[in-house]
Backbone as XML, in Angstrom:
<?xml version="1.0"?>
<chain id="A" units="angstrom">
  <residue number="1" name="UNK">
    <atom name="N" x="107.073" y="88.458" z="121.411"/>
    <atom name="CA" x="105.795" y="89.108" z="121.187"/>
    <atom name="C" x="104.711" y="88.586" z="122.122"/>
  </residue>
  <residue number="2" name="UNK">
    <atom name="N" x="104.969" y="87.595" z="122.723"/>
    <atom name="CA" x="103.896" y="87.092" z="123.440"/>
    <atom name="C" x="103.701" y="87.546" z="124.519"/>
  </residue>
  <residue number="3" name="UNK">
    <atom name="N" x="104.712" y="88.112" z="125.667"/>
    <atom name="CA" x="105.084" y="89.031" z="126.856"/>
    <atom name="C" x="103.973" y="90.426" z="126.383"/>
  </residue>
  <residue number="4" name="UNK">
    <atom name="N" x="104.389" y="90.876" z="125.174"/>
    <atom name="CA" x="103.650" y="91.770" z="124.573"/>
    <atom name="C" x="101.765" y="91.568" z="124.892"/>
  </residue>
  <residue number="5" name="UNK">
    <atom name="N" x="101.726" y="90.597" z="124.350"/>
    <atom name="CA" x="99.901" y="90.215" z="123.886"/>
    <atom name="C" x="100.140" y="90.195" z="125.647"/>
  </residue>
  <residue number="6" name="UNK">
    <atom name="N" x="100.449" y="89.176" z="126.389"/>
    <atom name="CA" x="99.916" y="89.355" z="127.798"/>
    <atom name="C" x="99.884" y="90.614" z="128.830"/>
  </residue>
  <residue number="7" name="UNK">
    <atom name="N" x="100.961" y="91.502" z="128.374"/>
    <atom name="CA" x="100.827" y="92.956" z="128.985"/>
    <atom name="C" x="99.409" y="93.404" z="128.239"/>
  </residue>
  <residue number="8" name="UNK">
    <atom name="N" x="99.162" y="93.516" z="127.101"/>
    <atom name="CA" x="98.092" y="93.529" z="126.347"/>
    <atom name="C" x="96.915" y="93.198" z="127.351"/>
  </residue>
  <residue number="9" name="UNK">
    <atom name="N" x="96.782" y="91.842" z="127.932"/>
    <atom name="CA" x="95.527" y="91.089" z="128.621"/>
    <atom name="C" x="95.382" y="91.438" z="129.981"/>
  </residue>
  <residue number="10" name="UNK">
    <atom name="N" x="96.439" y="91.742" z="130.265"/>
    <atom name="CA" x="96.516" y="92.321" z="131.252"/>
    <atom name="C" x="95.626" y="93.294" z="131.907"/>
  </residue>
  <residue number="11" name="UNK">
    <atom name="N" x="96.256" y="94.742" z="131.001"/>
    <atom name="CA" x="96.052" y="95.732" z="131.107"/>
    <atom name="C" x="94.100" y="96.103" z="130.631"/>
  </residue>
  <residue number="12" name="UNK">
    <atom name="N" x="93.767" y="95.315" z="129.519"/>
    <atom name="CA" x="92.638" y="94.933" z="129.535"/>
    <atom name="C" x="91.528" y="94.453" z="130.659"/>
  </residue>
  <residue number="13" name="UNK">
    <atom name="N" x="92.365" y="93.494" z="131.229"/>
    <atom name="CA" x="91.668" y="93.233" z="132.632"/>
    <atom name="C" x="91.558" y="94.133" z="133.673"/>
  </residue>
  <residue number="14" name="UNK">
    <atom name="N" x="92.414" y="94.335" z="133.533"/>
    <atom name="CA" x="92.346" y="95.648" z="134.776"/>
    <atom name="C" x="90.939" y="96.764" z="134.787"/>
  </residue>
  <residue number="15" name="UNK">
    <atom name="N" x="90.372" y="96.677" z="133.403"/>
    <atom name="CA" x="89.097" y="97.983" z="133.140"/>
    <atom name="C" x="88.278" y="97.165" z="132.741"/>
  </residue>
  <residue number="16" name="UNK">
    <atom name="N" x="88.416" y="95.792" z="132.309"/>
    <atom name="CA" x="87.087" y="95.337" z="131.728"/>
    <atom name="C" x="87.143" y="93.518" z="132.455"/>
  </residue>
  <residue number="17" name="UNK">
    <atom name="N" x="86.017" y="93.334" z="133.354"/>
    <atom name="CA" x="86.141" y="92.391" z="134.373"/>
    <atom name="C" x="84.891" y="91.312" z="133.391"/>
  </residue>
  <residue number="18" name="UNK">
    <atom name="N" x="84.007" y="91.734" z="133.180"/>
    <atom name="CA" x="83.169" y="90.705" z="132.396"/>
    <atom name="C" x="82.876" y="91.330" z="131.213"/>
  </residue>
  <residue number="19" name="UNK">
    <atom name="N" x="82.942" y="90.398" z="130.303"/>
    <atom name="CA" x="82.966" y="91.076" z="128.722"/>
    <atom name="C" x="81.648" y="91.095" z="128.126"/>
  </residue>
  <residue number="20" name="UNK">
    <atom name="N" x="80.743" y="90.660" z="128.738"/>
    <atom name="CA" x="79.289" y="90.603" z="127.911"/>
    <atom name="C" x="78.868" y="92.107" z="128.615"/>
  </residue>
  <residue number="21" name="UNK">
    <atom name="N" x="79.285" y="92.313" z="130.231"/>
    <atom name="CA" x="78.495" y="93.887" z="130.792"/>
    <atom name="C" x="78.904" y="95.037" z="129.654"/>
  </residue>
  <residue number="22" name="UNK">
    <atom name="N" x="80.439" y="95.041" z="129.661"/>
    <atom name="CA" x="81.354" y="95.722" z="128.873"/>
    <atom name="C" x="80.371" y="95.976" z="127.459"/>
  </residue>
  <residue number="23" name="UNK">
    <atom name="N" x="80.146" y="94.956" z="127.125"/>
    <atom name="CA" x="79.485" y="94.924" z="125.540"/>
    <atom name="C" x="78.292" y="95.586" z="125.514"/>
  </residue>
  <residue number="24" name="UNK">
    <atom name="N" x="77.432" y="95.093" z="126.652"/>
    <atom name="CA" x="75.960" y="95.494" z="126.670"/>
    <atom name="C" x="75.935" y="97.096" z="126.816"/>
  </residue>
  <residue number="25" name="UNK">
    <atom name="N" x="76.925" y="97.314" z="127.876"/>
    <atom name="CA" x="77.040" y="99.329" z="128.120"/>
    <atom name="C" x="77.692" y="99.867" z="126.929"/>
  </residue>
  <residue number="26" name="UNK">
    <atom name="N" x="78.055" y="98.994" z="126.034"/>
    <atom name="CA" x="78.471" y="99.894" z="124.819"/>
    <atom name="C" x="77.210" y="99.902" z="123.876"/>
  </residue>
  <residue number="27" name="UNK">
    <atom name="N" x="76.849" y="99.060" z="123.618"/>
    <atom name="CA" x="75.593" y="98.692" z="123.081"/>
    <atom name="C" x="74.803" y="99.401" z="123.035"/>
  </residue>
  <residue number="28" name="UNK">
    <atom name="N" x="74.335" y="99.789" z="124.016"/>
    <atom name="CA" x="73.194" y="100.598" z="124.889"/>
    <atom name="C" x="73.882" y="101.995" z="124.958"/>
  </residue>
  <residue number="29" name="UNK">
    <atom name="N" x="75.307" y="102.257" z="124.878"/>
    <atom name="CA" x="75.518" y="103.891" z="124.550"/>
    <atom name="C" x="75.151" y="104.116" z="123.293"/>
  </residue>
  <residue number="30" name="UNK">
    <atom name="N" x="75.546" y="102.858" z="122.339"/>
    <atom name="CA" x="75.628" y="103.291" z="120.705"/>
    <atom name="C" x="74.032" y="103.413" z="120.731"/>
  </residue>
  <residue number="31" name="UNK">
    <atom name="N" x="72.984" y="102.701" z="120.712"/>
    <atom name="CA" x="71.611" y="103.031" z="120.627"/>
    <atom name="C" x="71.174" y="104.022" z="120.857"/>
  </residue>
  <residue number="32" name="UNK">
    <atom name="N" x="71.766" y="104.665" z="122.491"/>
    <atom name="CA" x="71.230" y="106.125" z="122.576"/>
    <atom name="C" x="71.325" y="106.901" z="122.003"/>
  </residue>
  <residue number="33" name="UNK">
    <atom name="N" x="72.669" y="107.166" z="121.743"/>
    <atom name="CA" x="73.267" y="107.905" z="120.562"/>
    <atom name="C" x="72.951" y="107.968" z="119.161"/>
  </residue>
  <residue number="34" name="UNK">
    <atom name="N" x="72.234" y="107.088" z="118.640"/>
    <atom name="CA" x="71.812" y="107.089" z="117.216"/>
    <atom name="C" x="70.402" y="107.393" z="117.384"/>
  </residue>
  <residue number="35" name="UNK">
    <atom name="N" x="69.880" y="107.021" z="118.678"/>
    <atom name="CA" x="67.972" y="106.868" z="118.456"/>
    <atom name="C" x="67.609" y="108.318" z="119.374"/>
  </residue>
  <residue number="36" name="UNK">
    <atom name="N" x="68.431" y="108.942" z="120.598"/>
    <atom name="CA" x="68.104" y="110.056" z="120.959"/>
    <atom name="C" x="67.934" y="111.313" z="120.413"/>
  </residue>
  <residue number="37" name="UNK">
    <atom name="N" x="68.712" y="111.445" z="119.421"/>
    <atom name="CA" x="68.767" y="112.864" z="118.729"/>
    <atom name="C" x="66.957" y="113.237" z="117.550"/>
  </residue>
  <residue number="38" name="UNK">
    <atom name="N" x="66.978" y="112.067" z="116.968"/>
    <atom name="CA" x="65.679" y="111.564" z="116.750"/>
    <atom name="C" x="64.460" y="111.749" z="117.350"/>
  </residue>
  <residue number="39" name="UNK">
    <atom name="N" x="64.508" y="111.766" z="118.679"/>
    <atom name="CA" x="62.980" y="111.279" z="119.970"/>
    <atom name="C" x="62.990" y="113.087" z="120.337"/>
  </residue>
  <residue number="40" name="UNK">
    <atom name="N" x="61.716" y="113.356" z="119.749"/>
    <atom name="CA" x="61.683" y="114.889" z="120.907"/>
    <atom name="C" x="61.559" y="114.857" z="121.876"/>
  </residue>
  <residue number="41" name="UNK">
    <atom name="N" x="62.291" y="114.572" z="123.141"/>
    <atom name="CA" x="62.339" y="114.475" z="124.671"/>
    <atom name="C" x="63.324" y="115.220" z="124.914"/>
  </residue>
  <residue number="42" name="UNK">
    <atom name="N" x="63.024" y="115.803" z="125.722"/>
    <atom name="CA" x="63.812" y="116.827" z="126.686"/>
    <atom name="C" x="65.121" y="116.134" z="127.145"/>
  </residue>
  <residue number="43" name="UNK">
    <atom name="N" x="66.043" y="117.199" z="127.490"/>
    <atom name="CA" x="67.405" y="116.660" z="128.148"/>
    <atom name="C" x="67.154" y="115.985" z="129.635"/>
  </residue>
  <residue number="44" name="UNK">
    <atom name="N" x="65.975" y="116.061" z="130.197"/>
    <atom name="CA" x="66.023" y="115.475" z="131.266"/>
    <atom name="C" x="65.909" y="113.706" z="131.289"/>
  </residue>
  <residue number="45" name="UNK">
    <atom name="N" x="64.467" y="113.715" z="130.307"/>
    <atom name="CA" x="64.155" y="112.261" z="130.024"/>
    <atom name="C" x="65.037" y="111.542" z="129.713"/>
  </residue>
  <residue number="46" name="UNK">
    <atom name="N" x="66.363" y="112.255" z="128.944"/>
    <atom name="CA" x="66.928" y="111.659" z="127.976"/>
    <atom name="C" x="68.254" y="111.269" z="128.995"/>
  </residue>
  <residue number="47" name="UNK">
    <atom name="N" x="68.529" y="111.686" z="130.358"/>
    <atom name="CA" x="69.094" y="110.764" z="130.732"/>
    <atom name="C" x="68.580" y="110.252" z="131.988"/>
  </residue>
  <residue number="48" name="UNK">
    <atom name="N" x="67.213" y="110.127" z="132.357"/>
    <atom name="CA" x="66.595" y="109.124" z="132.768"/>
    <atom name="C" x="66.499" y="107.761" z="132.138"/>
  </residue>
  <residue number="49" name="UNK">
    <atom name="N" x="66.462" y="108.160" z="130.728"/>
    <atom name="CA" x="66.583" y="106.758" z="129.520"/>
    <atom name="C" x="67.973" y="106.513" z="130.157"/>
  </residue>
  <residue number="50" name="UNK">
    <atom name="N" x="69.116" y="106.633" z="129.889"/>
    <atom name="CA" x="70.259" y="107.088" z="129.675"/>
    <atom name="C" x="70.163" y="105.775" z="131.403"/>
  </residue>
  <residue number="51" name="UNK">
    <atom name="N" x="70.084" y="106.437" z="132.681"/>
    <atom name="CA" x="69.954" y="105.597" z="133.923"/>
    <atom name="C" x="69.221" y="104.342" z="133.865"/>
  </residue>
  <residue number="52" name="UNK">
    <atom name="N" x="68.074" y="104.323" z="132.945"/>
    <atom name="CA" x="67.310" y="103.368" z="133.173"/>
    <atom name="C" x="68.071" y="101.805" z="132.927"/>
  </residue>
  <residue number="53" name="UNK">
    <atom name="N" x="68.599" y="102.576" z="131.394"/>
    <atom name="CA" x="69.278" y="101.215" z="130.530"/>
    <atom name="C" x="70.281" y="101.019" z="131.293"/>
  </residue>
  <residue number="54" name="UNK">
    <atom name="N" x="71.026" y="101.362" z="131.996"/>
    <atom name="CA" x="72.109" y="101.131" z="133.055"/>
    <atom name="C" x="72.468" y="100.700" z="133.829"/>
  </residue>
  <residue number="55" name="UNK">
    <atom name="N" x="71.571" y="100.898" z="134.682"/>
    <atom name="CA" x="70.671" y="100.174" z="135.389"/>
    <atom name="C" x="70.514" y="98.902" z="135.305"/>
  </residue>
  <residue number="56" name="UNK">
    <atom name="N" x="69.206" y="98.268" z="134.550"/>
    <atom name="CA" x="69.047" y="97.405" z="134.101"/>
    <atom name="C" x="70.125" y="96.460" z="133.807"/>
  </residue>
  <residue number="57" name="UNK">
    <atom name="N" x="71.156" y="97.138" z="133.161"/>
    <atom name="CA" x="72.385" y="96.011" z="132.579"/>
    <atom name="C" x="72.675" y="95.965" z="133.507"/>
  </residue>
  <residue number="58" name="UNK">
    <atom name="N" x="73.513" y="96.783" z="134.782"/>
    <atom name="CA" x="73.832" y="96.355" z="135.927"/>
    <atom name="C" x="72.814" y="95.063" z="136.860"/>
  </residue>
  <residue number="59" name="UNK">
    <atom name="N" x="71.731" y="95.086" z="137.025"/>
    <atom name="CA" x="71.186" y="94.036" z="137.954"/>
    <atom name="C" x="70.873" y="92.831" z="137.118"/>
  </residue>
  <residue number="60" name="UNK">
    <atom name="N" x="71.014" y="92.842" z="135.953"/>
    <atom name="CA" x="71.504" y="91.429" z="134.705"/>
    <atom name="C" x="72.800" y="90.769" z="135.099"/>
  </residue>
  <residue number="61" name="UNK">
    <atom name="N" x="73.921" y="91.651" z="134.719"/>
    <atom name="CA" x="74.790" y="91.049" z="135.019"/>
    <atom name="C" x="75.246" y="90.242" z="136.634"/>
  </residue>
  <residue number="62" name="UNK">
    <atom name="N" x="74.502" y="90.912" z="137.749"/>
    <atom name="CA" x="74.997" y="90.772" z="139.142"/>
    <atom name="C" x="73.984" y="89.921" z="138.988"/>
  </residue>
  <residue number="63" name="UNK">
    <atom name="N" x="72.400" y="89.580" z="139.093"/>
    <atom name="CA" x="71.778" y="88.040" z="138.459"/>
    <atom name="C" x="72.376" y="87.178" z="137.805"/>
  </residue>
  <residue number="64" name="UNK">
    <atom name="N" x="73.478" y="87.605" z="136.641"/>
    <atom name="CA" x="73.444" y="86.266" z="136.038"/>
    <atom name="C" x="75.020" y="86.194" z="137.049"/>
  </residue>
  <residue number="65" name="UNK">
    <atom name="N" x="76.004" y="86.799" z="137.708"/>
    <atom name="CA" x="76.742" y="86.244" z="138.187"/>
    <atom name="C" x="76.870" y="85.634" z="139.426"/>
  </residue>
  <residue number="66" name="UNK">
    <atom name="N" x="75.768" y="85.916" z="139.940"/>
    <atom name="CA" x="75.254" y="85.370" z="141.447"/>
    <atom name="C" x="74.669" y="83.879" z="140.756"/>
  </residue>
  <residue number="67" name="UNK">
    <atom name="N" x="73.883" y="83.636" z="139.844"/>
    <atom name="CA" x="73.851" y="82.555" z="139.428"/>
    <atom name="C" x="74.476" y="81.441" z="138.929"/>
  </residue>
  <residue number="68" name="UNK">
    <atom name="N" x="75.465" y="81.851" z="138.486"/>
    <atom name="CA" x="76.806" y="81.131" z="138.437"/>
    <atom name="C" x="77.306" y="80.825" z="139.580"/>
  </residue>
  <residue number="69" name="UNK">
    <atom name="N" x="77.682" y="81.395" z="141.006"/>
    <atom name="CA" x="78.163" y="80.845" z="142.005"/>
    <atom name="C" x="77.325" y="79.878" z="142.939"/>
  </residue>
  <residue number="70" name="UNK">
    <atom name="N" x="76.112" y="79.774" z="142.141"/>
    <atom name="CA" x="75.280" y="78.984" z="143.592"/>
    <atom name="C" x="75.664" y="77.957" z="142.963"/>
  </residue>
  <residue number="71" name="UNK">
    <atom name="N" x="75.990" y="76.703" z="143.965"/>
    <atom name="CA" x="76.026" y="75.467" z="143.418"/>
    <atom name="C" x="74.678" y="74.777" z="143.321"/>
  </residue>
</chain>
């Protein structure tokens, strides 16, 4: 079973490289999704929101991993 769990980790790795970005873009889908339908804004705003938060998590994560490599 253990061959098992590591094909498992594997295959995991292959789509998900850092697990906090992974978390945060889910995060940030589930929010939209519960708080957009709610907000009267147009379909446009709504994925300008949608880019913004995306965004954002992207130049977090590439900050905090560039920060990790400087010695």
């Amino acid at each position: 079973m253990t061959w098992l769990r590591k094909i498992a980790a594997e295959l995991f790795g292959l789509f998900v490289d850092d697990d906090s970005f992974a978390i945060a873009i889910l995060v940030w889908l589930g929010v939209l999704w519960l708080a957009l339908p709610h907000l009267p804004i147009n379909n446009t705003w709504r994925a300008v929101i949608l880019f913004a938060g995306l965004a954002i998590i992207l130049v977090e994560s590439v900050l905090r991993r560039a920060r990790k490599r400087q010695p």
